[in-house]
C-alpha positions in Angstrom: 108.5 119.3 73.8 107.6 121.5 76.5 104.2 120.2 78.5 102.2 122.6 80.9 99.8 120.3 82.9 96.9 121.5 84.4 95.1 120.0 87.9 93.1 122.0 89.8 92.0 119.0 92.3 93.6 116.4 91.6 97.3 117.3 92.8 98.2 113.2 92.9 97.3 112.5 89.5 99.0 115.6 88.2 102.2 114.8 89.9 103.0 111.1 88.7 102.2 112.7 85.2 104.3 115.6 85.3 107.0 113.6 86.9 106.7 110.7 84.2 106.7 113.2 81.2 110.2 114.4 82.6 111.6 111.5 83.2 110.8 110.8 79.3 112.3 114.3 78.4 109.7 116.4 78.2 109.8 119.6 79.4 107.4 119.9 82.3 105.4 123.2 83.6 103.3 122.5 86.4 99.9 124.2 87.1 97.4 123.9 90.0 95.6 125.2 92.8 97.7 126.7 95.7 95.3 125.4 97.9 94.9 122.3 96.5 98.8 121.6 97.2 99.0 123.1 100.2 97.0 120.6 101.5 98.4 117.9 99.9 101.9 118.4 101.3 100.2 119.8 104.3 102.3 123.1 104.4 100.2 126.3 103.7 103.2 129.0 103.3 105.4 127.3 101.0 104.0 124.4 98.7 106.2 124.4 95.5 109.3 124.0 98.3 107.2 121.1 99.7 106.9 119.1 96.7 110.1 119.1 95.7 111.9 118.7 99.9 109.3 115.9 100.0 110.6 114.3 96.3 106.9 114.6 94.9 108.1 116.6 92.1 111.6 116.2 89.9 113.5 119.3 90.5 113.7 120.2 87.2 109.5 120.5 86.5 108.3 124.1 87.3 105.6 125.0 88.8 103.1 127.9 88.8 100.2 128.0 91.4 97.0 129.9 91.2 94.7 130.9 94.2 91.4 130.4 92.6 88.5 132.1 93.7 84.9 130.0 94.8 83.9 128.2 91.9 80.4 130.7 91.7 83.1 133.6 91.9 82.6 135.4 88.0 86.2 136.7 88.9 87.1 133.0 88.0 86.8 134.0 84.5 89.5 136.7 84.7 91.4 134.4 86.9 91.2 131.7 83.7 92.5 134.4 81.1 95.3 135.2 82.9 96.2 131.6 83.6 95.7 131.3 79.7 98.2 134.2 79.0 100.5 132.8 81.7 100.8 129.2 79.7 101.3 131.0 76.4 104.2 133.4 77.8 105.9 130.3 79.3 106.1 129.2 75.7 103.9 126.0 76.1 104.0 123.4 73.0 100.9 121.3 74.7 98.6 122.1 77.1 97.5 118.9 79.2 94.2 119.2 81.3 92.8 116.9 83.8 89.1 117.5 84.5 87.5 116.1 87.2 83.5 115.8 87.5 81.9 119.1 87.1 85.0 121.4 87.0 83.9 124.2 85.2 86.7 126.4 85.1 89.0 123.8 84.0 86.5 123.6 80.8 86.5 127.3 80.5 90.3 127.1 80.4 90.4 124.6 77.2 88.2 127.4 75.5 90.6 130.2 76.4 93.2 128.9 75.0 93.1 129.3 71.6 96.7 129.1 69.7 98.1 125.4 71.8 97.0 122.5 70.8 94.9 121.1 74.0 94.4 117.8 75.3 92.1 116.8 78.1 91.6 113.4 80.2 87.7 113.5 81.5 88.3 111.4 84.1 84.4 111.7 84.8 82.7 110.8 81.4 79.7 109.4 83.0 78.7 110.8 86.0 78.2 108.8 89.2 75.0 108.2 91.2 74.0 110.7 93.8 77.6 112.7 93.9 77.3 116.5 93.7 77.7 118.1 91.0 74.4 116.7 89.6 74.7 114.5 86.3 73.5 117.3 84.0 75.8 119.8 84.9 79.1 117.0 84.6 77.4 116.1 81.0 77.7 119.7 80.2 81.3 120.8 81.5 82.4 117.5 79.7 81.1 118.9 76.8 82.4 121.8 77.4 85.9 121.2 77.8 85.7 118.1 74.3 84.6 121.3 72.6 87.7 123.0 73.7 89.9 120.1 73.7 92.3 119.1 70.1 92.4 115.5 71.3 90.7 113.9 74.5 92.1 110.8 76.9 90.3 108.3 78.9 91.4 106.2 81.6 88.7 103.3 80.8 88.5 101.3 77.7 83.9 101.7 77.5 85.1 105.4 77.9 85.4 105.7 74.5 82.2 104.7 73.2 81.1 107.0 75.9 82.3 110.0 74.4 81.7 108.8 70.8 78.0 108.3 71.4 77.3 111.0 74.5 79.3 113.4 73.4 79.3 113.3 69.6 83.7 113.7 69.8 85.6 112.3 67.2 86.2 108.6 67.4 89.6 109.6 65.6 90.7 112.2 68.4 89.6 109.9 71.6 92.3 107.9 73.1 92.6 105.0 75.8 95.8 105.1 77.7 95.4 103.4 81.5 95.5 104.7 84.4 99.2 104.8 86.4 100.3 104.1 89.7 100.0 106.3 92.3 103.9 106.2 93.0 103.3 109.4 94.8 102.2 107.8 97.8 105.3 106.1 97.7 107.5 109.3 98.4 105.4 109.5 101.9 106.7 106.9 103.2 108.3 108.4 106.8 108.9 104.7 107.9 108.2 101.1 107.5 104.7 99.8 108.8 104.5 96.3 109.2 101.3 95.0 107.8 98.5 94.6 110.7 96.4 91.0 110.5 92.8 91.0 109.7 92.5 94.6 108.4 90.1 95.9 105.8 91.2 99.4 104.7 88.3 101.8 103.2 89.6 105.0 102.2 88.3 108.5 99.8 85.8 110.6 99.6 82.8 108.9 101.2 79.9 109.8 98.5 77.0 107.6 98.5 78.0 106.2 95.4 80.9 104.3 96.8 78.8 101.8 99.0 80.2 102.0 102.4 77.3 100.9 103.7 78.0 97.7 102.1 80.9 97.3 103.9 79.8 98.3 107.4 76.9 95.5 106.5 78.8 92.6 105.6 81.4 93.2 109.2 78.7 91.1 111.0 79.3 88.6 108.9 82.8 89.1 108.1 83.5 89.2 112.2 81.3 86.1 112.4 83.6 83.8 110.5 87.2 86.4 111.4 86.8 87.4 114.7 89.9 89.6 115.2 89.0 91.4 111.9 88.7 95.2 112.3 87.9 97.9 109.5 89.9 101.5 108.8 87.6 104.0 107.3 89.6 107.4 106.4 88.2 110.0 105.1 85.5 112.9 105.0 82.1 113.4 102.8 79.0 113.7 102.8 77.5 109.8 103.8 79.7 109.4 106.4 77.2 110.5 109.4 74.7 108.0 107.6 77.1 105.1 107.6 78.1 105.7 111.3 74.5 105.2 112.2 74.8 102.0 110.3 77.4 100.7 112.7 76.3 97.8 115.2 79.8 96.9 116.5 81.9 100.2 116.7 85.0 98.6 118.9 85.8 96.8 115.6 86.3 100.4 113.7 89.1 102.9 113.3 87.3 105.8 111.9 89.6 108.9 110.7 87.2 112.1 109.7 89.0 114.6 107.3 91.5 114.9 104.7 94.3 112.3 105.0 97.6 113.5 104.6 100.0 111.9 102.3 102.2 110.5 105.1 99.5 109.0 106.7 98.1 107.7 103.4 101.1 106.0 103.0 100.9 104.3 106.8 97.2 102.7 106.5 97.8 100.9 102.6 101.0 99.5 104.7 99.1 98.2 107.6 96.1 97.3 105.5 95.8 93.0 104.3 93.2 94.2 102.0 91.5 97.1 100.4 87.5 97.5 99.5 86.7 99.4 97.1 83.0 98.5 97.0 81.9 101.4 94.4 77.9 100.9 93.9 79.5 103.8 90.8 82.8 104.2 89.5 84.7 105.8 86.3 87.8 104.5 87.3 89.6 104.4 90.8 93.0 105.5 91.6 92.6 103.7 95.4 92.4 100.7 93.7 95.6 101.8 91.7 97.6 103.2 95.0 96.9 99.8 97.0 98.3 98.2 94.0 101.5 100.3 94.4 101.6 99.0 97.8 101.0 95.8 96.9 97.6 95.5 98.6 94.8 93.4 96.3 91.5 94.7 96.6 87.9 93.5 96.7 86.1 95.8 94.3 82.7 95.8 92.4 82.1 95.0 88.9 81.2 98.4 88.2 82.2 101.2 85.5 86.1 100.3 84.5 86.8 98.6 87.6 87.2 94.9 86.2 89.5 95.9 83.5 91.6 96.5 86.9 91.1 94.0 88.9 92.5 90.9 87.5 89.8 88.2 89.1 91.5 85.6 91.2 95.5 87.4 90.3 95.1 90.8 91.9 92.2 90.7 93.5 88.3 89.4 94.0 85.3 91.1 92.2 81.8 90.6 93.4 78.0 92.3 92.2 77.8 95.5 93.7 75.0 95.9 96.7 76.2 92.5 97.8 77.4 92.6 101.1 77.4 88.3 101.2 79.4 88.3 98.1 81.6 91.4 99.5 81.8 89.3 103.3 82.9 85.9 101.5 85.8 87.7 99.1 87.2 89.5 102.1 86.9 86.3 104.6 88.4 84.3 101.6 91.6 87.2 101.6 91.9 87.5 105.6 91.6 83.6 106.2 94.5 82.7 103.4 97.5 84.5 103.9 99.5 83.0 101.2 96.7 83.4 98.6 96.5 87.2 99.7 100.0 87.8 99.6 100.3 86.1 96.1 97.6 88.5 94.6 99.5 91.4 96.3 102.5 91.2 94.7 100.9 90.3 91.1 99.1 93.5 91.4 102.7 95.2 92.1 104.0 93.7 89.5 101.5 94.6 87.1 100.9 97.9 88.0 104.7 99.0 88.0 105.7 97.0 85.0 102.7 97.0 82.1 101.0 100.1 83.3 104.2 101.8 84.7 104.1 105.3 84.2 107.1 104.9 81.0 104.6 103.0 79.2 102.1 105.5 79.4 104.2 108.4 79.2 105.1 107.3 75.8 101.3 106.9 75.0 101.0 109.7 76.5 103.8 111.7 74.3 102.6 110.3 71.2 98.9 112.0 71.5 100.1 115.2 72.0 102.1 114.8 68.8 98.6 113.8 67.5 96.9 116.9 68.8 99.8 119.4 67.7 99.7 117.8 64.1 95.7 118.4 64.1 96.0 121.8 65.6 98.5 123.3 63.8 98.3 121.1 60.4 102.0 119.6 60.6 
């Protein structure tokens, strides 16, 4: 079966599937943004070489980049119909697209395509709180690309009533397949980092919705009870001026502004004891799966599909989201018992590379496009 996988944004995501699918025996054709990659491998005049000197991709995946046009550009739409020609003269069985919040073009794509069966994982079904693009317009490109789409996945198991009872899709075309690793990261590794005591990592896009704030709130008290404790926050959006004001003790911070490279992505889960991911909103999160990878547990919020991966008390602590005493206490609790943390660490490595390793979902994976292709094309 030859697969052509489509990720505009998400370059991460789309690797450790691509990569997966090969190692399975799938053929693999890889699309995305040029400028996407680029700065993901962080070199702007030759990419594709990047990925595969850096060992992102398997050498035997192609790939095809496109240098898309503003998202407001109507030039998009020719862009899309050649891409859509492109997939068909590489002789494409299944056409695999992942669709972040909003992207409209990726939607437009699953309509263009009209004679390969097409399957879509909305990561986004239900938009989050205060990110941009608004809810309505996320509701409507989800629509958009279900409409377009033979067979849709989801990453979170009350994902699928979601798009049963939102979105009016066939219960017998939605599937649940977990999220992966993030064993991407793990090809950044440039050297060993020795794990740094009394660190709290905090790292994305920094959107209201992912309660920073909270964070920033419970240091004080985190501080107050570890006193050597200090906090990483890496990474660029649009609340992160707000938060800053928010700060009270800012020799305790290490504040990195901007895209993170993959090589330094790879340095801060090392040096990290434990990972907040104190979402206020979440579909699903791959930092929580990445500081799995690294065997980092987390502190996250019982939010969206987050406590179907969090493991309370095994790979990690949840607490109510807004909470900064609940979010202080799990994250004094991790810093002040090492053995505890370290347990939860490597059960989250464990789990994460063995039940949701990327074979097992491959082979979910492999068995819906078999699903699609028999609805598309009747056999």
């Amino acid at each position: 079966m030859h697969v052509g996988i489509v990720s505009f944004t998400d370059v991460d995501s789309g690797l450790d599937l691509a990569n997966a699918l090969a190692e399975a025996g799938a053929e693999v054709t890889f699309y995305s943004s040029r400028s996407h990659t680029a700065r993901t491998v962080g070199d702007p005049h030759h990419p594709i070489e990047k990925l595969y000197q850096q060992n992102l991709l398997r050498r035997e995946i192609k790939v095809r980049l496109i240098q898309l046009k503003r998202m407001r550009d109507p030039r998009m739409l020719f862009l899309m119909n050649s891409l859509a020609r492109m997939i068909q003269s590489d002789g494409v069985d299944v056409v695999h697209l992942l669709i972040g919040g909003g992207e409209l073009w990726i939607a437009v794509l699953a309509n263009l395509i009209r004679r390969i069966p097409v399957v879509s994982t909305i990561i986004i079904p239900e938009p989050n709180i205060g990110e941009f693009p608004p809810p309505r317009v996320v509701i409507a490109v989800n629509r958009l690309i279900a409409h377009g789409s033979d067979a849709v996945i989801v990453n979170g198991k009350n994902h699928v009533s979601i798009m049963k009872q939102v979105y009016r899709y066939p219960a017998n075309r939605v599937h649940y397949i977990p999220l992966g690793s993030r064993d991407v990261f793990l090809n950044w590794i440039d050297r060993e980092v020795c794990e740094e005591n009394d660190t709290v990592l905090f790292l994305g896009r920094i959107h209201k919705h992912k309660g920073l704030e909270y964070l920033i709130k419970a240091q004080p008290l985190i501080t107050k009870e570890i006193p050597q404790a200090r906090f990483i926050i890496a990474g660029q959006g649009d609340d992160l001026d707000r938060c800053r004001g928010l700060i009270k003790d800012p020799d305790r911070y290490e504040i990195i502004d901007g895209f993170i490279p993959g090589n330094t992505v790879a340095e801060l889960f090392q040096k990290a004891s434990v990972v907040a991911v104190p979402y206020l909103t979440a579909a699903t999160s791959g930092i929580l799966m990445t500081a799995y990878v690294f065997g980092k547990p987390v502190v996250a919020t019982r939010v969206g599909c987050l406590p179907e991966y969090v493991k309370q008390e095994e790979t990690g602590l949840l607490v109510d989201p807004g909470n900064k005493q609940q979010l202080a206490d799990a994250i004094i609790r991790l810093l002040s018992q090492n053995d505890l943390r370290h347990q939860m660490g490597n059960n989250a490595k464990r789990w994460i590379l063995g039940e949701l390793g990327w074979m097992n979902i491959a082979a979910q994976t492999l068995e819906v496009y078999r699903e699609a292709k028999v609805f598309k094309t009747g056999h």
